[in-house]
C-alpha positions in Angstrom: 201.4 33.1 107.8 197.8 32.7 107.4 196.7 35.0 109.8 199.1 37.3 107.9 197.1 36.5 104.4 193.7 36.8 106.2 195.0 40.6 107.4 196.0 41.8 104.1 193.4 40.6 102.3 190.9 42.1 104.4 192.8 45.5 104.4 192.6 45.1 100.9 189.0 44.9 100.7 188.9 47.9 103.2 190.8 50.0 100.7 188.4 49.1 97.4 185.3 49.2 99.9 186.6 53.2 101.0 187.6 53.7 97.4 184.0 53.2 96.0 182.4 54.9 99.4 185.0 58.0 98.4 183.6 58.0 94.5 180.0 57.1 95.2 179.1 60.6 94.7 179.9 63.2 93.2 179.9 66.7 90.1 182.1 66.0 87.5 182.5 67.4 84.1 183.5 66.1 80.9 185.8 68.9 79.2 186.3 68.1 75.3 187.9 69.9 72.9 184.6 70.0 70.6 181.4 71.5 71.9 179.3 68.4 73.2 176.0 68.4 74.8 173.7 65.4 76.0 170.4 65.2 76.5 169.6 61.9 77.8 170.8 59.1 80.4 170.7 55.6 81.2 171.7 52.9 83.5 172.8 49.4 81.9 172.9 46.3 83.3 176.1 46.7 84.6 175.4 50.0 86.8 177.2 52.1 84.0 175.9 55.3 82.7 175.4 56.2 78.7 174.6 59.9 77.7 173.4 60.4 74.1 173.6 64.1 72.8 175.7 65.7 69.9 179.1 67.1 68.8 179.6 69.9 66.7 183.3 70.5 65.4 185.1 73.9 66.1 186.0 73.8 62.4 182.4 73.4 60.7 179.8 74.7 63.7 176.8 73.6 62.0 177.5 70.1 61.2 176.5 68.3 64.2 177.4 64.0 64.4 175.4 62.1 67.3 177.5 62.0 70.0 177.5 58.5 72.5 179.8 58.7 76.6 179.7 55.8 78.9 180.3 56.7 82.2 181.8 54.4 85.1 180.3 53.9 88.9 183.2 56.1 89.4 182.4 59.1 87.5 185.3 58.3 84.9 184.8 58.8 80.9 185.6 55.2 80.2 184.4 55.1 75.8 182.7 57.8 73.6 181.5 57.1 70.1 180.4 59.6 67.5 178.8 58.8 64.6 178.1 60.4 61.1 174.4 58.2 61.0 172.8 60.8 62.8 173.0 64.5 62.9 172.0 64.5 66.9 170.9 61.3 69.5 167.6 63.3 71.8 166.6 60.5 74.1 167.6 56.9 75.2 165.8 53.9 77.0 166.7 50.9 78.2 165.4 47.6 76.1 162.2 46.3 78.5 163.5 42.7 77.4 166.9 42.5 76.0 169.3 42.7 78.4 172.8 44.8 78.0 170.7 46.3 74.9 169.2 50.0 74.6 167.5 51.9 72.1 167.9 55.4 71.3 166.4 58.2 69.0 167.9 61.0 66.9 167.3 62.8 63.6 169.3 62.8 60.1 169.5 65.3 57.9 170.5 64.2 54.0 171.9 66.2 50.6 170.2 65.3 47.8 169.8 66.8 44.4 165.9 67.7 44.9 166.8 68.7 48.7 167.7 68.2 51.9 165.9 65.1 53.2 165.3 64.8 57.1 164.4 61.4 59.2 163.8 60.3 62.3 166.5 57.9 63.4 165.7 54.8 65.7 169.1 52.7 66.8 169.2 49.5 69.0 172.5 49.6 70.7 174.8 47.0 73.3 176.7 48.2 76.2 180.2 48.9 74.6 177.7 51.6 72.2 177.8 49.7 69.3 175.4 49.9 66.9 173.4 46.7 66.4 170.2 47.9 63.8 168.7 51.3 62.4 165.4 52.2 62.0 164.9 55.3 59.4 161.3 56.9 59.9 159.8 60.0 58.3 161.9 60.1 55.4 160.3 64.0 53.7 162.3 66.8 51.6 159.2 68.9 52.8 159.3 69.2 56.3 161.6 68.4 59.2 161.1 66.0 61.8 163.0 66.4 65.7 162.1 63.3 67.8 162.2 64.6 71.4 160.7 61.3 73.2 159.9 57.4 73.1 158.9 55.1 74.9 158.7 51.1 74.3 155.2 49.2 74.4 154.6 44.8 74.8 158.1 44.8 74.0 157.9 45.7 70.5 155.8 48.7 69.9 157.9 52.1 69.7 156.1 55.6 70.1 158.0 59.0 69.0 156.6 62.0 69.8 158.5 64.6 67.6 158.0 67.9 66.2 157.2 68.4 62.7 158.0 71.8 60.9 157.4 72.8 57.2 160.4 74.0 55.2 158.4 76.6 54.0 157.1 77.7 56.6 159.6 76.8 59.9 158.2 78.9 62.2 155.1 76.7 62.2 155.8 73.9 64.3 153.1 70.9 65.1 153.5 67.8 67.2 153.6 64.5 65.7 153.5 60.7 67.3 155.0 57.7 65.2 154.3 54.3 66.2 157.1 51.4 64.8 156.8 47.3 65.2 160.0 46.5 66.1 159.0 42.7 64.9 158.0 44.1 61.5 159.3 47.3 60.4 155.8 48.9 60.1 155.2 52.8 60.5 151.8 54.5 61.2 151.9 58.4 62.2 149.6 61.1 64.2 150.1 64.6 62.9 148.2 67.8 64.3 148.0 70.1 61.8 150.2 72.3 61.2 148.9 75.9 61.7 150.0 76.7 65.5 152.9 77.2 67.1 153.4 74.3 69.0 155.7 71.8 70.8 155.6 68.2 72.2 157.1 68.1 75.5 156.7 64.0 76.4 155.2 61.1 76.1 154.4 58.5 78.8 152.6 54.7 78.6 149.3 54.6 80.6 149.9 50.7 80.4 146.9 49.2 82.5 145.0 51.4 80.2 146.7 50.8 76.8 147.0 54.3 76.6 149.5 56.8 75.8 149.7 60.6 77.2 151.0 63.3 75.2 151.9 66.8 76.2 152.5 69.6 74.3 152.6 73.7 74.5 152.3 76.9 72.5 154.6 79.6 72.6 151.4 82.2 72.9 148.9 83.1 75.8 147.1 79.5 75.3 146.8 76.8 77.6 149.1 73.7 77.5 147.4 70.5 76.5 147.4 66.9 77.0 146.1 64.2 74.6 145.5 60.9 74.8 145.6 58.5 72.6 145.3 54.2 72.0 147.6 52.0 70.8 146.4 52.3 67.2 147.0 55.9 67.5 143.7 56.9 67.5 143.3 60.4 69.8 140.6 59.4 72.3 141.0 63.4 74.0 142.7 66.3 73.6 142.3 68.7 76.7 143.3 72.1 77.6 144.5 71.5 81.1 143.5 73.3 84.0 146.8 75.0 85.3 148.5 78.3 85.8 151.8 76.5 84.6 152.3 77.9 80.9 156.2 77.1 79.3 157.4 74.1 77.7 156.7 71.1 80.5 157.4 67.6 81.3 155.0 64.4 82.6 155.6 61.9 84.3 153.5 58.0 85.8 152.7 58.6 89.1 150.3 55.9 90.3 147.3 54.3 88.5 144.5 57.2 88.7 147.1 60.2 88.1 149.5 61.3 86.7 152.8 64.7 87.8 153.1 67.7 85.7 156.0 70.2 85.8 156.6 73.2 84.1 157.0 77.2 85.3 154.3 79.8 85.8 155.2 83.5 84.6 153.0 85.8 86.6 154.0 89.4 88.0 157.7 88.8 85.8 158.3 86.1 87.7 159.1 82.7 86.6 158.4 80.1 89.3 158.7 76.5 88.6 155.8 74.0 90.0 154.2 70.6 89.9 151.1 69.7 89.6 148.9 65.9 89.9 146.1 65.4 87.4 144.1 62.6 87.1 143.9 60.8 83.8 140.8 62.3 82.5 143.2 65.8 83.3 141.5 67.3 85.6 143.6 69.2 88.0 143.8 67.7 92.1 146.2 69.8 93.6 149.4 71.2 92.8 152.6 73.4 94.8 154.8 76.4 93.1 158.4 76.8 94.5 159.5 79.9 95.7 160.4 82.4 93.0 161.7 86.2 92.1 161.4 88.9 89.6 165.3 89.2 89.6 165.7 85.1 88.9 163.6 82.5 86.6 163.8 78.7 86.9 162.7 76.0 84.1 162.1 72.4 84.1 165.2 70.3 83.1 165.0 70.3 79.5 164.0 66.2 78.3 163.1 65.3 82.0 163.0 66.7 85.8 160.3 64.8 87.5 161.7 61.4 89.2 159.3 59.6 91.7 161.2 57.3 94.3 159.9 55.5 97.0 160.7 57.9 100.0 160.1 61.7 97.7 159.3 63.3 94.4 162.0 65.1 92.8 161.7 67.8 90.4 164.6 69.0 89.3 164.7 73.4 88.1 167.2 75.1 85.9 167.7 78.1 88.4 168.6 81.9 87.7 168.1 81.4 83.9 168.4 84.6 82.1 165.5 84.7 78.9 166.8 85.5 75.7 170.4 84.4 76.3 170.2 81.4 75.1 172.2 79.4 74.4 174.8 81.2 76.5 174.0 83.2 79.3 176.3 85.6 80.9 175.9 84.6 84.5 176.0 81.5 86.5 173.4 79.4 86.7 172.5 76.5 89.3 170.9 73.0 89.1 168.4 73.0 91.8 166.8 69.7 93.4 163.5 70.2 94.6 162.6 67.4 97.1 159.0 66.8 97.7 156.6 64.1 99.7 154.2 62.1 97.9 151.4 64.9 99.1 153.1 67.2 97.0 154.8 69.2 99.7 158.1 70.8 99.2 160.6 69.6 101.8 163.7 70.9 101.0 165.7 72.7 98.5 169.4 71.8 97.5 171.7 74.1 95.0 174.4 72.6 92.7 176.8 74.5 90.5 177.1 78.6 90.8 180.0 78.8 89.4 179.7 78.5 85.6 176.5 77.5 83.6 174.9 74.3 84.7 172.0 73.4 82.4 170.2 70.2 83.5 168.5 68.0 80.8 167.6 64.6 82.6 167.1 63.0 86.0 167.3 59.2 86.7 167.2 56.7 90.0 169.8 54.3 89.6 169.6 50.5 90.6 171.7 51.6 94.3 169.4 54.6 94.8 171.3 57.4 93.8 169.8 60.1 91.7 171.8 60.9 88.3 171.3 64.5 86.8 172.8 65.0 83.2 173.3 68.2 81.6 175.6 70.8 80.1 178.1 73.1 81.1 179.4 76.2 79.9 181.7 78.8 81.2 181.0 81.9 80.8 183.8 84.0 82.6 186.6 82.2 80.3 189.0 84.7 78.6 189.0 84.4 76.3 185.2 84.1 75.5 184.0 81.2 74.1 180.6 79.5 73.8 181.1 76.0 74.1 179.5 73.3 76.1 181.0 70.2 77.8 178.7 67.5 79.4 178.2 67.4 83.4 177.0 64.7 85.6 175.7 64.9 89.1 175.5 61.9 91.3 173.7 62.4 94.5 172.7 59.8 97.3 169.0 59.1 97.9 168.7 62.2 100.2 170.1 64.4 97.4 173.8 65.2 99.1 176.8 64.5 97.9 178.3 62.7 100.4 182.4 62.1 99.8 183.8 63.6 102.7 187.5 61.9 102.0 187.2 64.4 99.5 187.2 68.2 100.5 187.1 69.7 97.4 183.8 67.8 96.0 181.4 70.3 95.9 178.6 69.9 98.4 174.8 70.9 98.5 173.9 74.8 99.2 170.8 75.8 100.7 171.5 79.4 100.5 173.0 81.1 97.4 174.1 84.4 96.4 174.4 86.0 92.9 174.9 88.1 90.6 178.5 86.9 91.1 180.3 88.9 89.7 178.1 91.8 91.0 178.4 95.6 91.7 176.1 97.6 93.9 174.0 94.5 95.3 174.2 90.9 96.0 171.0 88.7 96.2 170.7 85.9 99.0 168.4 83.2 97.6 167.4 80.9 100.7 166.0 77.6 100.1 162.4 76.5 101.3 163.7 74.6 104.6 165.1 78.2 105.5 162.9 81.0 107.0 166.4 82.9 108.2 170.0 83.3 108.0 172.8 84.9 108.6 175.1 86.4 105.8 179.0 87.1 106.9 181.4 89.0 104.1 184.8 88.8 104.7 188.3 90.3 102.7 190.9 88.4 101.6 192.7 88.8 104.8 190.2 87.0 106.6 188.6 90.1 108.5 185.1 90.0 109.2 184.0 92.9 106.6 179.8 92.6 106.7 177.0 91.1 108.6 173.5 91.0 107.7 170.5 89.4 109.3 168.1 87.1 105.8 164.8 87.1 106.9 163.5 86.7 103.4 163.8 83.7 100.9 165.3 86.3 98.6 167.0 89.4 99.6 169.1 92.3 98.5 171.8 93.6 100.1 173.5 96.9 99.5 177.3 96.7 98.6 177.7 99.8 97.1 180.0 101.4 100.1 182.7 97.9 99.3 185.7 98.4 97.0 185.6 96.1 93.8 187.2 93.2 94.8 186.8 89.7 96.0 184.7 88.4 99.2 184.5 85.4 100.7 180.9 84.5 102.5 179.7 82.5 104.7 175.8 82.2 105.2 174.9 80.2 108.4 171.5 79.0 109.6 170.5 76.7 112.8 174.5 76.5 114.0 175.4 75.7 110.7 176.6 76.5 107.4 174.3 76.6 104.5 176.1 78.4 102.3 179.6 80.3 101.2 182.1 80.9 98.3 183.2 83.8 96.9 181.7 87.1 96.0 183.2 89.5 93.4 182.7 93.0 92.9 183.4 94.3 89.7 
């Protein structure tokens, strides 16, 4: 009898052990019946995930509530909280010294009868996304305020970066820092002026320096800047940096003399994302550009995309975006993970999504070493049409796979895509960077080898005009092995 116990416990343990292995990874999404988006993830204490974003009702559009999920280690929805306090939750950190508590930052916007009064919006939070204390900074019937990043200094010194727009004059936008004791409630401010038009990206701690870094760009032909600043707010530099990278960007820590900088370069129509290392008087040391082609543009994810592990850089793109569609583009985008050395040398290249709209807003390493990408998802072949988003999260193992294989319809990693999809007289092949050639393989529905043609570009056209509309399933196959396939539909 007791070998019997022993047996069936351990069985037992074999079953939860496979059951975790099976759900370790994975691409889920979140449908809702109200249009959700996040923009911001973390870990807690007890390896759960929370996304902060917004929710904006079917019935009333324009009123937005901040919008809180928790996630489980399994990929499950497990609570969601939305709250009327704040019009729309943009970024979320982990306390440095409470544990099981995070803080998180939003904007509110408030009737009165002289106006409409905005405010930044600071919350402390617990695990089960109750709110434990709210900070209101900014109050102004003149201007707006949209908090975009935070981070936390000593333990108890809070610095926003925000934008700051003037109601009579919107299209003037300015970046802004705000600095808050937690311990006392105080509030001291930076403002540029406001006479450009010009966004805060982020804001990191230089923290053997007691510095702060702030970047911001300009929706014109001039250069993206960093500034620098103390801890009494005082701005110690404000330089143009050296770079050909010129759209909204992201920064990121990346040892003790430099720092990472990520944005996309638009030269000869193409949009091709990059990274770049600066030391922390900003002058440029090196930097790498991805790939890129007239026919497809790629972004930075939108609050974050550059994660530094121990073993690789990650920088993660917003592939195939189409400008001036936003917010909802007619074709399918991809989340693409770029994985790079600490030299700044791209390794590899790995596709996610393809199928719908996958817009990528932040990246995290979790306490097992698996890399988190949050974002939103839209559909844009639903009939009929609606624009409406639903949040997505992507959780990939160290290497940046997904991994399940008790699980055959998880999606899994493409290194070589094709698109438009749906498409008429041509289809692109976009190979990533570990791919000099391929080879593509159209078949019918029947399964009868249709097409074959030789990639030995990392993009490529080829001519489908001579195929009846209909639908084609691919295969794309480099070094004895598949690196790509789905289906291909000709309208």
């Amino acid at each position: 009898m007791k070998y019997i116990i022993i047996i069936l416990k351990t069985l037992f343990l074999l079953a939860i052990f496979q059951n975790l292995q099976a759900q370790d990874t994975f691409l889920h999404i979140f449908p809702h019946s109200e249009d959700i988006s996040v923009y911001a993830t973390i870990e807690t204490n007890d390896h759960q995930l929370i996304l902060c974003g917004d929710l904006s009702s079917s019935a009333t559009p324009l009123d937005y509530e901040g919008m809180l999920l928790k996630i489980n280690y399994n990929g499950e929805l497990v609570h969601t909280i939305q709250t009327v306090t704040v019009d729309h939750y943009t970024n979320i950190k982990l306390s440095p010294n409470e544990e099981g508590v995070a803080y998180i930052v939003g904007y509110k916007d408030s009737a009165a009868t002289n106006g409409i009064y905005n405010s930044i919006v600071l919350q402390k939070i617990d695990n089960n996304l109750e709110i434990l204390y709210s900070w209101y900074i900014g109050l102004s019937n003149i201007g707006k305020s949209y908090p975009h990043d935070f981070v936390i200094v000593n333990d108890s010194l809070v610095f926003i970066s925000s934008n700051y727009s003037l109601n009579s004059n919107p299209l003037l936008n300015s970046p802004s820092i705000y600095k808050l004791n937690l311990n006392t409630s105080q509030i001291s401010n930076f403002e540029f002026p406001v006479n450009f038009i010009r966004f805060t990206s982020n804001i990191i701690d230089i923290e053997h320096l007691n510095q702060l870094k702030l970047s911001y760009f300009l929706f014109s032909s001039a250069p993206t800047s960093i500034a620098t600043f103390d801890y009494n707010l005082n701005c110690l530099s404000d330089n143009p940096i050296e770079s050909i990278y010129n759209s909204y960007n992201r920064i990121a820590s990346f040892n003790d003399s430099s720092l990472l900088f990520s944005a996309s370069s638009y030269t000869d129509d193409k949009r091709e994302l990059g990274i770049a290392n600066f030391n922390l008087n900003d002058s440029l040391i090196g930097q790498t550009i991805f790939p890129g082609n007239a026919d497809s543009m790629t972004y930075p994810a939108v609050t974050k995309n550059i994660l530094v592990t121990s073993d690789y850089i990650w920088v993660v793109g917003w592939y195939n975006v189409i400008p001036f569609s936003v917010p909802c583009f007619p074709e399918s985008t991809w989340v693409v993970l770029n994985k790079l050395n600490h030299n700044l040398e791209l390794q590899e290249q790995l596709f996610y999504g393809g199928d719908a709209v996958y817009n990528p807003y932040d990246v995290i390493e979790t306490s097992d070493h698996h890399i988190v990408v949050t974002g939103n998802y839209y559909n844009p072949y639903l009939i009929p049409y609606e624009c409406k988003f639903d949040p997505f999260v992507l959780k990939v193992n160290s290497e940046g796979l997904i991994v399940n294989t008790q699980n055959n319809e998880l999606p899994l990693a493409q290194e070589a895509i094709v698109f438009p999809n749906p498409g008429s007289d041509y289809l692109q092949i976009k190979l990533a960077v570990q791919h000099k050639t391929a080879t593509l393989q159209l078949f019918d529905l029947n399964g009868r080898l249709i097409h074959t043609e030789e990639i030995t570009a990392d993009m490529q056209r080829v001519n489908t005009t001579t195929l009846p509309a209909g639908i084609y399933p691919y295969r794309i196959s480099a070094n004895n092995r598949v690196i790509g396939s789905g289906k291909w539909v000709k309208e």
